[in-house]
C-alpha positions in Angstrom: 0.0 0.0 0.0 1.1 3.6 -0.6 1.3 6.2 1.8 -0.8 8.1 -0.3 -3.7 5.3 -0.3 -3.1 4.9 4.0 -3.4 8.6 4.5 -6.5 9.2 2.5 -7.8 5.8 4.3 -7.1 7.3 7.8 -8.7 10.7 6.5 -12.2 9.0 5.3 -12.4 7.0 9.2 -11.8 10.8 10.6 -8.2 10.6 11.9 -6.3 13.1 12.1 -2.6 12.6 10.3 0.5 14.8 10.5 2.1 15.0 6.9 5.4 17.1 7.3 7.2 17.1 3.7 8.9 19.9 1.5 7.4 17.7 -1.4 4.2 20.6 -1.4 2.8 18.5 -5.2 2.1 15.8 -2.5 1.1 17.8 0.2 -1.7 19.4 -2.1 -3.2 15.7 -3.2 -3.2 14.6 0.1 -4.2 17.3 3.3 -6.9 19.7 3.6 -5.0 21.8 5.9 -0.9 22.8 6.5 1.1 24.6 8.7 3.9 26.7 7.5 6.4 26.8 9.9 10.2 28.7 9.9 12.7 28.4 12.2 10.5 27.0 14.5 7.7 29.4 14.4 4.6 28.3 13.2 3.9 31.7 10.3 0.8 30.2 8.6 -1.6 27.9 9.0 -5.6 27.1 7.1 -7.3 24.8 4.6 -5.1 25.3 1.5 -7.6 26.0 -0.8 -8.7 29.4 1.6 -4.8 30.1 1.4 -4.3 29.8 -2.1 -7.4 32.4 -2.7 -5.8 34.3 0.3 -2.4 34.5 -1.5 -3.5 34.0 -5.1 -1.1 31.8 -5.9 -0.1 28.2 -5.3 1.1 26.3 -2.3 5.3 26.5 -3.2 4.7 30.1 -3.7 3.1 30.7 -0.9 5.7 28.5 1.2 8.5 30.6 -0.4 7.1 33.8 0.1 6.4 33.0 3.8 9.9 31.8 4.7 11.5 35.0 2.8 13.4 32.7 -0.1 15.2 35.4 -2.0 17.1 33.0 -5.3 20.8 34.0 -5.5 21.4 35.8 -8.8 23.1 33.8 -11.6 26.8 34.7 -12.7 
């Protein structure tokens, strides 16, 4: 069985499941809320789909934005 399959299992009987992954494709198929947390501090948290209207944008946007990810310039 796949993760996947055993989280969405657990889901549909009403558990509750803590996901923590950087892989935010998989984190969008499988939760219906996060929890962005940097350096400790929890900076966001919601249903994703009421964060991605909040934000207009998607979920590794949003994480990148959050945490302050500035991409070094190219030589």
């Amino acid at each position: 069985m796949k993760v996947r399959e055993i989280i969405q299992r657990l889901r549909s009987e009403g558990k509750t499941v803590f996901f923590s992954s950087h892989e935010l494709g998989e984190v969008e198929t499988v939760c219906d809320r996060v929890g962005i947390i940097d350096r400790g501090e929890l900076k966001v948290e919601g249903r994703i789909d009421d964060l991605i209207q909040k934000y207009r944008s998607n979920l590794e946007k949003i994480f990148l934005d959050i945490v302050g990810y500035q991409p070094q310039p190219q030589p």
